[in-house]
C-alpha angles and dihedrals in degrees: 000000000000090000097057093047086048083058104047115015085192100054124132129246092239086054084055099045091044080045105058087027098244124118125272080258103062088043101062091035089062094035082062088047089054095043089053098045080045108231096117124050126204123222123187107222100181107297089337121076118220112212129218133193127222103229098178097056120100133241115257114228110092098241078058115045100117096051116104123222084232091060078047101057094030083061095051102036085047097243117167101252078172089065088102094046109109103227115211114263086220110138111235113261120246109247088248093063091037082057087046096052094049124202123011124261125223 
């Protein structure tokens, strides 16, 4: 649920429901579970509601309380969360110095 909201912050209830393959029912009923554990917001946008996710708000289950929603949606949707690694500015070795150096140390 929280992936297609991440999507499409405007889509129906009925899109989500059609979506995840439960009925419009469920999906309310777990969209209300979500605004009360506060990890959705609503937004009334005339007669449509606009949905927003909390990215900064943890998971729940203890082994997960320091995991964002947002690390949660980034793994699933493939964004790059090694963006902000520095990666060495070392040029690749040719395989003949690879061969020189021998096995590689850890």
């Amino acid at each position: 649920m929280l992936l297609v909201i991440a999507a499409d912050p405007q889509v129906r209830i009925r899109d989500i429901a059609a979506t995840v393959g439960i009925t419009e029912r469920a999906a309310q009923s777990i969209v209300t579970d979500l605004l009360a554990a506060g990890y959705v917001e609503r937004i009334r946008q005339g007669r449509r509601n606009r949905y927003a996710i909390v990215a900064g708000r943890h998971l729940r289950h203890p082994s997960q309380r320091t995991v964002p929603v947002q690390a949660l949606i980034d793994l699933f949707t493939g964004s790059d969360l090694l963006a902000s690694v520095p990666v060495p500015s070392e040029q690749p070795r040719s395989e003949a110095e690879l061969l020189e150096s021998g096995p590689a140390q850890e």
